[in-house]
C-alpha beads as a LAMMPS data file, in Angstrom:
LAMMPS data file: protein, C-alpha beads

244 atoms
243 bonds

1 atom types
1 bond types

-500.0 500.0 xlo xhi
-500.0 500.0 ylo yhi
-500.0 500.0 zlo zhi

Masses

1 110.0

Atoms # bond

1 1 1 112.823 116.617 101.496
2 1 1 111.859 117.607 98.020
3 1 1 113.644 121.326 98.466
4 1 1 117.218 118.838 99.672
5 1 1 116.220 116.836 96.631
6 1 1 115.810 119.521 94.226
7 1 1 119.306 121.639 95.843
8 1 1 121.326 118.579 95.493
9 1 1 119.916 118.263 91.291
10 1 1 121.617 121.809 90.587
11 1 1 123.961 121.945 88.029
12 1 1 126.931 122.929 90.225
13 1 1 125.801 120.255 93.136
14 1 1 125.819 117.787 89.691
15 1 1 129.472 119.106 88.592
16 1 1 130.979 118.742 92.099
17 1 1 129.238 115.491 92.949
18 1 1 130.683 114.019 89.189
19 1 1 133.898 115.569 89.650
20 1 1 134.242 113.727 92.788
21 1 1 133.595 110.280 91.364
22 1 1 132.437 107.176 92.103
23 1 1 132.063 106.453 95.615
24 1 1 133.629 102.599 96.463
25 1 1 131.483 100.852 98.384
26 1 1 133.134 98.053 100.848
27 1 1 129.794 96.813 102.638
28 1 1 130.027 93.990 101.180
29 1 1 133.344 93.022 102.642
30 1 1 132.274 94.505 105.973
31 1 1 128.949 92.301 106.569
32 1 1 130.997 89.118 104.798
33 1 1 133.329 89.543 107.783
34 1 1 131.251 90.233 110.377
35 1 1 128.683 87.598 110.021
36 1 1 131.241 85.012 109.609
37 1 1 133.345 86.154 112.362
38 1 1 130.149 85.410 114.569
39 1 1 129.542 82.237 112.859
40 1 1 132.530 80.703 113.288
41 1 1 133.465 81.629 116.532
42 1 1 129.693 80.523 117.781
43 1 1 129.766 77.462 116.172
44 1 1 133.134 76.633 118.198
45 1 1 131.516 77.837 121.704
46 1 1 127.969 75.603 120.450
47 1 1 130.578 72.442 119.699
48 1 1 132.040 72.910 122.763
49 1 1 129.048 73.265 124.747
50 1 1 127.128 70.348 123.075
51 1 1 130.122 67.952 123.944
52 1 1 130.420 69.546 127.511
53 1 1 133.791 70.306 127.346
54 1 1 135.532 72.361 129.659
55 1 1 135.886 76.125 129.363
56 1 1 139.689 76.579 128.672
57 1 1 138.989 74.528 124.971
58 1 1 136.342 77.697 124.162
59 1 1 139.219 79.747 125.200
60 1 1 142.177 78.206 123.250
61 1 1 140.167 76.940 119.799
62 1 1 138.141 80.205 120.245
63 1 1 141.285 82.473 120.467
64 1 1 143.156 80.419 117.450
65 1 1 140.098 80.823 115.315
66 1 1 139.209 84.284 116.145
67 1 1 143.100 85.552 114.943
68 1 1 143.802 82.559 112.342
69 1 1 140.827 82.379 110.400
70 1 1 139.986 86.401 110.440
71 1 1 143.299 86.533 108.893
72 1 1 142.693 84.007 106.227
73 1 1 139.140 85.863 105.216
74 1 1 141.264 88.794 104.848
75 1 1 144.191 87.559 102.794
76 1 1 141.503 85.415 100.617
77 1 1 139.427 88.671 99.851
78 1 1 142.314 90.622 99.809
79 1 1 143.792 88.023 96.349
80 1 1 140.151 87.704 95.061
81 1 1 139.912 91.860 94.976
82 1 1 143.076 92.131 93.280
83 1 1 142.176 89.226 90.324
84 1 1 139.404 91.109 89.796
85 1 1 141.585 94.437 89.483
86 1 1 143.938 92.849 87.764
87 1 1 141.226 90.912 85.319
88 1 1 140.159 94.689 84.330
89 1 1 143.580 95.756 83.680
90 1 1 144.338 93.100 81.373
91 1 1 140.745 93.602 79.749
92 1 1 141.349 97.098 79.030
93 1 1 144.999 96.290 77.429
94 1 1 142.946 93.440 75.160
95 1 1 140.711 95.891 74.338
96 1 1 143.315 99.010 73.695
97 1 1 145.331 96.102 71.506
98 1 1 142.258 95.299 69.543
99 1 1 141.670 99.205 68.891
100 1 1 144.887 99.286 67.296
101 1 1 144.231 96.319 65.550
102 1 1 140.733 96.052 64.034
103 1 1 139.328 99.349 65.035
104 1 1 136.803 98.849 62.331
105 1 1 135.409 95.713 64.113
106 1 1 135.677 97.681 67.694
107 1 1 133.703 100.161 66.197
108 1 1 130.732 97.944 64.829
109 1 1 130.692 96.000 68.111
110 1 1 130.484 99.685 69.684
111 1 1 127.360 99.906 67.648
112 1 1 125.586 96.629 67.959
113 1 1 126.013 97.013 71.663
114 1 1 124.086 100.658 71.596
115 1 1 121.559 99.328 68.656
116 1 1 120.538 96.951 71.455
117 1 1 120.082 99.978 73.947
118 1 1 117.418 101.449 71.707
119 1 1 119.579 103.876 69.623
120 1 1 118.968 104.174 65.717
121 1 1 120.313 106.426 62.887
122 1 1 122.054 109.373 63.587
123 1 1 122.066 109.040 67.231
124 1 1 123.565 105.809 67.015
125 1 1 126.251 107.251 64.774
126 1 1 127.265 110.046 66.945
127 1 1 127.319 107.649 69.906
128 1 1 129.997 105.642 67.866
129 1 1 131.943 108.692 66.654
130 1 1 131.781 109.891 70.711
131 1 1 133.582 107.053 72.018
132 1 1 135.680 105.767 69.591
133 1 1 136.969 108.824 69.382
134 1 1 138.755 108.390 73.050
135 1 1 140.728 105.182 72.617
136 1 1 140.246 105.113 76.680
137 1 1 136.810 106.079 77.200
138 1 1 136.272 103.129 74.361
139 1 1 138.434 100.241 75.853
140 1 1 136.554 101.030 79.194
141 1 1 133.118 100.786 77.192
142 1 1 133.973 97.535 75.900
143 1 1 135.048 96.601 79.527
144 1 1 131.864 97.283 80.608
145 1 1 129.510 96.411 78.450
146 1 1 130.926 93.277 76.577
147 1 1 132.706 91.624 79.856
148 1 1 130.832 93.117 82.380
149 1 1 132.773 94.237 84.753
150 1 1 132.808 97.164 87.249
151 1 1 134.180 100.166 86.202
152 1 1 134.647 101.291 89.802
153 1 1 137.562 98.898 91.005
154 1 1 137.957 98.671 94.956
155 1 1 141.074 98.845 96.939
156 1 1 142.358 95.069 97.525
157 1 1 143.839 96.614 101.512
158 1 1 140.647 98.322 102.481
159 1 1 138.706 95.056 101.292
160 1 1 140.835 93.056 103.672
161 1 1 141.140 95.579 105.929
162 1 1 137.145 96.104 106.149
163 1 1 136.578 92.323 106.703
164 1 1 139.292 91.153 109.526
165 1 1 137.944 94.595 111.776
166 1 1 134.107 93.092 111.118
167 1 1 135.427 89.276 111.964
168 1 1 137.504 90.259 114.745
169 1 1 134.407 92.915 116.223
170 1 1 131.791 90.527 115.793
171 1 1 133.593 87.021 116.318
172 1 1 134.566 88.172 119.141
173 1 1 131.401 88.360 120.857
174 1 1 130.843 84.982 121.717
175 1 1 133.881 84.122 123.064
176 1 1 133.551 87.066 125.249
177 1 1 130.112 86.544 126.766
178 1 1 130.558 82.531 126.990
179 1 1 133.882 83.305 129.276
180 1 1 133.387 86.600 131.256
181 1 1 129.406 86.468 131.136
182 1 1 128.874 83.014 132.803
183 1 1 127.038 80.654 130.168
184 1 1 126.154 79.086 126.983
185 1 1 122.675 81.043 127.585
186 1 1 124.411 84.252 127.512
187 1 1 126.381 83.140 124.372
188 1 1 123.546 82.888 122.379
189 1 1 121.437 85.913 123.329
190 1 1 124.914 88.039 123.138
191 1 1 125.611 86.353 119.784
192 1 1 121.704 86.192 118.239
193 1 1 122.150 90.232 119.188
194 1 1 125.406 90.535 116.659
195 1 1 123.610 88.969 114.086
196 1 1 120.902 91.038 114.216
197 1 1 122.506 94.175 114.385
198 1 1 124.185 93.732 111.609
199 1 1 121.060 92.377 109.735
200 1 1 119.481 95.667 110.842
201 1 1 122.781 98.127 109.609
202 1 1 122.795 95.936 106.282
203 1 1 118.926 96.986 105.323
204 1 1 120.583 100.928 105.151
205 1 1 121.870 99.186 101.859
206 1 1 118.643 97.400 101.310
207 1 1 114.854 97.638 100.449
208 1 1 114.202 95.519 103.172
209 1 1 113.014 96.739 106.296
210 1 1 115.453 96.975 108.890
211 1 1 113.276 93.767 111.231
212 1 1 113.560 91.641 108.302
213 1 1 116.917 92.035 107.322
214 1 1 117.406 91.693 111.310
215 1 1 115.903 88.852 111.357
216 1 1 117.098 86.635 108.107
217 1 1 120.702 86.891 109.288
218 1 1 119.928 85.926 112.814
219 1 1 117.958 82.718 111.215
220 1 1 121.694 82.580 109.220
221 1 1 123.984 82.575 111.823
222 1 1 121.388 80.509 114.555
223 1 1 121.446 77.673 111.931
224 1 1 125.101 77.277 111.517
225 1 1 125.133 77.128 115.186
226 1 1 122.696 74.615 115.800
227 1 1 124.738 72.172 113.493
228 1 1 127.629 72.681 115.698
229 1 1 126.159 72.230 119.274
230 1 1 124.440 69.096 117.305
231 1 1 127.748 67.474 116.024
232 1 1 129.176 68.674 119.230
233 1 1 126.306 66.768 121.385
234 1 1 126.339 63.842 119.205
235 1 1 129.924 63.138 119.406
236 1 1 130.075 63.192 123.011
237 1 1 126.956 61.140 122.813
238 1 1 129.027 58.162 120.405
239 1 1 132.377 58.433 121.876
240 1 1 130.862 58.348 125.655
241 1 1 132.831 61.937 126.613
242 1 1 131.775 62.259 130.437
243 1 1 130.660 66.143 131.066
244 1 1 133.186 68.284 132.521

Bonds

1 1 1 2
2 1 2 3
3 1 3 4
4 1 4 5
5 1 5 6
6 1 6 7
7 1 7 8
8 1 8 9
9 1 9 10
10 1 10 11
11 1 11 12
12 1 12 13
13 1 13 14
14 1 14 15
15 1 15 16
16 1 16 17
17 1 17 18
18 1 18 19
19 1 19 20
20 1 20 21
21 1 21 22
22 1 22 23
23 1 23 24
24 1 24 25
25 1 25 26
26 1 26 27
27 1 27 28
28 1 28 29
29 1 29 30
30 1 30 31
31 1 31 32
32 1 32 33
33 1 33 34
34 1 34 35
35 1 35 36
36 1 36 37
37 1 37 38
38 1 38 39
39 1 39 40
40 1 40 41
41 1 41 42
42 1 42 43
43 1 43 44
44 1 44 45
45 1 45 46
46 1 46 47
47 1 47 48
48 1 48 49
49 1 49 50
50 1 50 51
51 1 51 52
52 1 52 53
53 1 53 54
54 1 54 55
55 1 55 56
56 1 56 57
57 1 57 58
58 1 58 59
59 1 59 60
60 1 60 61
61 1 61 62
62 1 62 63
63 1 63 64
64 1 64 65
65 1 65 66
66 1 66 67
67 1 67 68
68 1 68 69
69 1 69 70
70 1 70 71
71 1 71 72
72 1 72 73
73 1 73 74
74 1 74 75
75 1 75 76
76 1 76 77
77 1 77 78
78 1 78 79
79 1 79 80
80 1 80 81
81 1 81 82
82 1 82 83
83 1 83 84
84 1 84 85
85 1 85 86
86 1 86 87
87 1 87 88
88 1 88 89
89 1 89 90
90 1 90 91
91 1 91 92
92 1 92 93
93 1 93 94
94 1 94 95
95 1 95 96
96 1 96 97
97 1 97 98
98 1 98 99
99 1 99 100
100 1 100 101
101 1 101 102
102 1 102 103
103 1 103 104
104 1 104 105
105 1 105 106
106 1 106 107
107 1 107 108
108 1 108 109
109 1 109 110
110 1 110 111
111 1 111 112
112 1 112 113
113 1 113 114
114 1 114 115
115 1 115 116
116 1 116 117
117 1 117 118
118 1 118 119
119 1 119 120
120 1 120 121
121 1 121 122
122 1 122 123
123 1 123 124
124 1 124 125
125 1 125 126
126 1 126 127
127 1 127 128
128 1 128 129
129 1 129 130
130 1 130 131
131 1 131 132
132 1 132 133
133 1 133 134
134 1 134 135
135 1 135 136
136 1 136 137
137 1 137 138
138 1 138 139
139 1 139 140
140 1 140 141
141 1 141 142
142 1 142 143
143 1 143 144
144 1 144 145
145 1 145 146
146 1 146 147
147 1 147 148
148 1 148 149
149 1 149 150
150 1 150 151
151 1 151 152
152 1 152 153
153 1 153 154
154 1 154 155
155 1 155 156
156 1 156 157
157 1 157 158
158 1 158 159
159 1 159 160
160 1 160 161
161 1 161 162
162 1 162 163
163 1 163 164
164 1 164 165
165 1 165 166
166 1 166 167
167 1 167 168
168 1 168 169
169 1 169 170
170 1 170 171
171 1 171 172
172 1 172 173
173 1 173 174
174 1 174 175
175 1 175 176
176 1 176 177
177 1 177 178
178 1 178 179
179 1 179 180
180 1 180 181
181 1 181 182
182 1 182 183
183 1 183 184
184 1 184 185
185 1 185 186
186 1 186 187
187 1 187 188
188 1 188 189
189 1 189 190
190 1 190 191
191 1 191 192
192 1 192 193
193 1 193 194
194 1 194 195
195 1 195 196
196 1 196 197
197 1 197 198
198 1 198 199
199 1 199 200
200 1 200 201
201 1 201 202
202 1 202 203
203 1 203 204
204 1 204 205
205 1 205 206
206 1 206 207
207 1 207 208
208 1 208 209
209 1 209 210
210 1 210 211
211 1 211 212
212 1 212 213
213 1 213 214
214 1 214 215
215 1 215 216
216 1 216 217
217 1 217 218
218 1 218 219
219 1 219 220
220 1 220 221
221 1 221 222
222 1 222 223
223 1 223 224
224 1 224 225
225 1 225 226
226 1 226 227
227 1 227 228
228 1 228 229
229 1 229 230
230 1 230 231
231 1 231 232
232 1 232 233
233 1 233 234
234 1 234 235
235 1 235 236
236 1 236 237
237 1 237 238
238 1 238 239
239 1 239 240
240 1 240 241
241 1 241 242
242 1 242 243
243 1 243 244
């Protein structure tokens, strides 16, 4: 491991690995999608079963939610990725505007920003001269470090894109095993399964061991099901519904 280590900290692994850029990341997207997907579409089967309805309302309000909603979470994260691109755009034009402005004031908050880093002196005087001396590397700078935002922006499709495949994979578990696999009891052990699974594939991204992450998204997803069969099983219970 150390040898991999050491041939991937070369100077011409470093080069190509910089030259390539920053990797975008779109787990985030994917495991928002997925363990709502399951969510949702449980909590319908768990209503449904709680109020003892028949089968055919899993399969019609299942179906509608499964295509209508996993559309929605991608449209929604498709318009919050793009406000966030398009919050950085408009950032960096402030920023370029204010260059052109009062590029002694850019420069001194340039400063006071590395001052708090630790630099002094002449250091902190050639890290001034460095950037300010690209009007872009500068506005991105100030991007960063006095908005905080990401200087890697994602794509607003493949965010979409990466959350209706998770919803429609993983939502469409339970409506699958409640129909063709004969049971509420297969429902949940199918479904408690897809949460897990993608517990266990999010701790790749995590310092948590893959049983724990497992197992705090199962505890997740179980409770938002629970609430359903309940409502489910206590309206039947106040409105009288006789058990189909």
């Amino acid at each position: 491991m150390a040898s991999d280590l050491e041939l991937d900290h070369t100077r011409e692994a470093i080069r190509l690995r910089f030259a390539r850029g920053h990797r975008v990341n779109y787990l985030r997207d994917f495991i928002y999608g997925a363990i709502d997907g399951a969510v949702t579409t449980f909590a319908i089967v768990a209503g449904v079963a709680g109020a003892r309805l028949p089968a055919v309302v899993v399969l019609l309000l299942g179906s509608a939610n499964l295509v209508a909603d996993g559309f929605a979470m991608a449209a929604s994260n498709y318009s919050g990725t793009k406000a966030e691109r398009d919050d950085y755009k408009r950032v960096l034009d402030l920023e370029h505007r204010h260059i052109e402005l009062v590029p002694d004031g850019e420069r001194e908050e340039i400063r006071q920003i590395f001052a708090a880093k630790g630099f002094v002196g002449g250091d902190l005087e050639r890290i001034v001269d460095l950037i300010s001396g690209d009007p872009m590397l500068w506005a991105k700078t100030m991007a960063v470090e006095e908005y905080g935002l990401a200087p890697t922006q994602r794509s607003p499709a493949l965010a979409a894109l990466g959350t209706f495949v998770a919803f429609m994979l993983c939502g469409i578990v339970p409506l699958v095993s409640y129909l063709a696999a004969g049971g509420f009891a297969t429902c949940v052990a199918a479904t408690s399964a897809t949460f897990f699974c993608v517990g266990a594939i999010k701790s790749r991204w995590s310092p948590s061991p893959w049983w724990q992450s497992g197992l705090e998204t199962l505890l997740v997803g179980m409770s938002a099901a629970a609430i359903a069969f309940a409502i489910g099983y206590g309206l039947r219970v106040v409105f009288n519904i006789a058990p189909t």
